[in-house]
Structures are given as structure tokens and as C-alpha cells.
N, C-alpha and C positions, 0 to 999 in steps of 0.2 A: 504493500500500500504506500499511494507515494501523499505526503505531507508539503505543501508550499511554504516555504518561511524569506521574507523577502524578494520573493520572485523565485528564488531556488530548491525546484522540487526533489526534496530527499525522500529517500526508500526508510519508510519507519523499521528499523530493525533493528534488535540484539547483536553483540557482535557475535553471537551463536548463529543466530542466520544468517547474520551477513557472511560468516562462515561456507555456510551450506550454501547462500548463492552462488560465492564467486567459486567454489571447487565445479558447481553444475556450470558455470559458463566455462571455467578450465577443460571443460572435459568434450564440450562442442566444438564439433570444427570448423568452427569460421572465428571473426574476429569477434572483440569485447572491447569496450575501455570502461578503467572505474576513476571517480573524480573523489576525494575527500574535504571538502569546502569546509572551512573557518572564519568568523568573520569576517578577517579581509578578503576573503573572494568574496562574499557579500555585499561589500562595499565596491571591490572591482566591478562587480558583473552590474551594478545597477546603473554603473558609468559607460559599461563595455558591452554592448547589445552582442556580439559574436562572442564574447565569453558567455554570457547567458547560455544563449542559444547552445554551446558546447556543453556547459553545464548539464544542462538538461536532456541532451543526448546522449548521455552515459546509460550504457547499461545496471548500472548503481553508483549512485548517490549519496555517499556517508556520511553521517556528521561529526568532522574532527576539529574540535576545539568546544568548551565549557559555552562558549555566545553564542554559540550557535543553539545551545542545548536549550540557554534561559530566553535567547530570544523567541525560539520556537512556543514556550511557554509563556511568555509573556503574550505573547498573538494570538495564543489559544488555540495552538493547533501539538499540543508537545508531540513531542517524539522518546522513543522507549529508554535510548541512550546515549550515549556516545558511542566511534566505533573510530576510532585514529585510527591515522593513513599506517603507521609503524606497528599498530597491530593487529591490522589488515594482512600486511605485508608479514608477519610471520607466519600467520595462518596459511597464506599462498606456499608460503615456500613448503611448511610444512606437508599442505596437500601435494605438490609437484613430488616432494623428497618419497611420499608413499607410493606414488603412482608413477614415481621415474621419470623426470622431463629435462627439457631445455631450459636453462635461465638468462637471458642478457640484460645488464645492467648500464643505462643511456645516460650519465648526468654528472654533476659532481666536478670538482679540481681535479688536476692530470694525477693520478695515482691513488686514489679516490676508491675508484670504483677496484679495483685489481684487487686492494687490499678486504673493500667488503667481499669481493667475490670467496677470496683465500677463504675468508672468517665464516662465509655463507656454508660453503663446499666442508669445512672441514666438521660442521652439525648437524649441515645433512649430505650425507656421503653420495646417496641415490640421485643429487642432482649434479648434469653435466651443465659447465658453466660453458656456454658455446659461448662468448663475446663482453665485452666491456669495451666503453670508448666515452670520454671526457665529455663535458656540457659546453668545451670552448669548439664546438665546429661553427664553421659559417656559411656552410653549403647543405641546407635540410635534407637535400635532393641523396648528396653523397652522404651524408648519416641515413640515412634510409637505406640505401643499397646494402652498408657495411651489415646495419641488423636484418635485411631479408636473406644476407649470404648465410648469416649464423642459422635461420630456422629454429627460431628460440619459440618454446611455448610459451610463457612469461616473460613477459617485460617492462620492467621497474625504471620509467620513465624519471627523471630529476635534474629537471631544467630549469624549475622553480617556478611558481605560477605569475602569470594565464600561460606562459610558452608551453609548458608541459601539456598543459590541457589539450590547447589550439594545435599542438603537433602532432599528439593524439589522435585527435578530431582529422586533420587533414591527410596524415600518413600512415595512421596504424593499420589501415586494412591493408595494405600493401607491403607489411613487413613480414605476414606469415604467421606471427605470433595468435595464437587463441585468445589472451587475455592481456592487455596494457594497465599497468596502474600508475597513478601521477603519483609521486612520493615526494618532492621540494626536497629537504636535505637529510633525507631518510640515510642515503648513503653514508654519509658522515656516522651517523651513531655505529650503522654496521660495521664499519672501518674501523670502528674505535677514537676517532679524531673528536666529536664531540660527544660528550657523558648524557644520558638519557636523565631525567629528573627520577628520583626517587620512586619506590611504588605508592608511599603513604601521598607522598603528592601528586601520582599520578590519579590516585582512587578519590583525589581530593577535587579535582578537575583544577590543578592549580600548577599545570606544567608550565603554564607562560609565566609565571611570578616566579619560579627555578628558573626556567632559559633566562628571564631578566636579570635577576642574581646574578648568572654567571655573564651575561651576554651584558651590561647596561645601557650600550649603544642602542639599543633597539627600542628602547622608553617612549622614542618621539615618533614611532610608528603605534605602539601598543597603546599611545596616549589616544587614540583614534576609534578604537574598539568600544569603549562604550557608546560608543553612537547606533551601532545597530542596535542595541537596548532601547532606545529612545528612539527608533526609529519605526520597531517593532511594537513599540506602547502607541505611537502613534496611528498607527497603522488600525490595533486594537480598536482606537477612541473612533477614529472615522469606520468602522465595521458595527457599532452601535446605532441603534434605533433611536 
């Protein structure tokens, strides 16, 4: 069932179904992409008519990040929970590692990706890493070629949003891959390069006040996010009689 929350219709699910979705599109032979929106692509997409539209052409739709959870609630439409892109993406990997697949990994700084692959491969054994290659190309056309040569089942897209999305959206049937996920710098925690927040804080929905902690530059973008709160309230008051 899909929920609208600012324009972007997300799939109401557990991450237990969300689960079971994406292993059943893994397992179809044609293509997939899944999008994870957080406030800021909420605030992108209301600016970015072709990010929308991308948006909501995914074959699922999850909600990652806590504003996204309260704004859903605040408009009256909630949703069951949260389901983050990082543990979405383990779930993938986990299902590819039982059922033995291809992995390639699109995104990230030059050594980035090679190193999550190592860290990937060596947890789960059953999966073959057919490809890795950096997020600095500048020829869409020729990163497309390199991941249809690999014939990856999976592909952990991280170019950092809307690129990820809209590259998705524009190339992924043509890679061969079954299933795309947009992951922003998922790669990095896999590599080891940046520390994942805590669990007490993940279960807290309070990762972005960790990444702030540790990241502080980033204040004057997270200073922005209460706005879908109040954009969402608003939205509420003109849906009243």
C-alpha cells in the first residue's frame, strides 16, 4: 500500500516486508530500482518535478530518515516505520549471498568501493563481486557499458542524491542488473571509512544528531529539515473542513 507524504508516495512497510519485497523483485528477470527518501529529497523533489517523477517510479519506496516518519504522521497518513537505505542494503546482500549472485558497486571516492566490496565478499562468501568503479566518471554512457559488461544482479548505486536516482531512472534497464538500489554514502560505512551511529541511537531514530556529532559541517544543511515538519502541518490544516 502506497502512503503520499509530501508529494512522495512511499510503500507503507516493515523492514520485514520491505524485506520480502525486494528478495521477490531480486528474483524477477527484468529490471527494479528502489529509492530511500529523507527529508531532503523531500524538499529536492518539491523543487525538482523529474526527481519526483523518478521518485515515484521506483519499484519501492522506503522511508529513511526519522522526518520523514513524523512528517508522514503529522499529515495523517503514518507509515509502519522506518526502513534505511543501509539496512535495506544488508538485507539485499544477505538475500543475493543465499541464493548466489552478482554484486557491483557504482559510487563512492577512488578506493571506496574495492574496499567495501573486500569487507562485503568476505561475510558473505556466496556472493561474486563482478565490478566496482568510483562516482568521479563523467561519461554516464561509458559507466553504463563498464556495469552491463559485469552482468551484476545487484547494484548498489552511490552517486549521492537526485544523481543516483535520475541515473537509475535513465540507465538501469540497460545494465542487466535485476535490482538497483540508490544508497548516497552507504559505501563508506561498508569500507569502514565512516562509523555507523550506534544501535541505541539508531532505534532512537536519532542517526543525524550522531552523523552531526561526528560530521559538524553538515548543521547548515540539517538546519533545513524541520521544514518538512511544518510543511506537513501545513498541508494537515488546509486538508480540514
Amino acid at each position: 500500500m502506497k502512503k503520499e507524504v509530501l508529494g512522495v508516495c512511499f510503500d507503507d512497510l516493515t523492514r520485514e516486508e520491505a524485506v520480502q519485497a525486494g528478495a521477490a523483485l531480486l528474483e524477477e528477470d527484468k529490471f527494479h530500482y528502489v529509492v530511500t527518501p529523507n527529508p531532503e529529497f523531500l524538499l529536492t523533489a518539491e523543487k525538482d518535478r523529474e526527481f519526483l517523477q523518478v521518485l515515484n517510479g521506483a519499484d519501492l519506496v522506503l522511508a529513511d530518515g526519522i522526518g520523514v516518519i513524523y512528517s508522514a504522521k503529522i499529515q495523517g497518513t503514518p507509515l509502519k516505520g522506518r526502513v534505511t537505505g543501509i539496512g535495506f542494503a544488508e538485507d539485499m546482500l544477505s538475500c543475493l549471498n543465499r541464493r548466489g549472485g552478482r554484486l557491483y558497486l557504482l559510487g563512492a571516492k577512488p578506493g571506496v568501493a574495492e574496499e567495501a566490496g573486500r569487507r562485503i565478499v568476505e561475510r558473505h562468501p556466496n556472493i561474486t563481486l563482478c565490478g566496482v568503479q568510483d562516482g568521479y566518471f563523467r561519461d554516464e554512457e561509458e559507466a553504463l557499458l563498464k556495469v552491463a559488461a559485469a552482468r551484476p544482479d545487484l547494484l548498489f548505486v552511490c552517486l549521492g542524491s537526485p544523481k543516483q536516482e535520475k541515473w537509475m531512472a535513465r540507465w538501469g534497464r540497460h545494465t542487466g542488473a535485476r535490482l538497483a538500489v540508490g544508497l548516497g554514502g552507504v559505501l563508506d560505512v561498508f569500507a569502514g571509512r565512516v562509523e555507523r551511529a550506534p544501535e541505541v541511537w539508531q532505534n532512537l531514530g536519532l542517526e543525524w544528531a550522531y552523523r552531526l556529532k561526528k560530521e559538524p559541517w553538515r548543521a547548515g544543511r540539517m538546519a533545513r529539515l524541520p521544514l518538512v515538519l511544518v510543511k506537513a502541518a501545513g498541508k494537515r490544516l488546509k486538508q480540514r473542513p
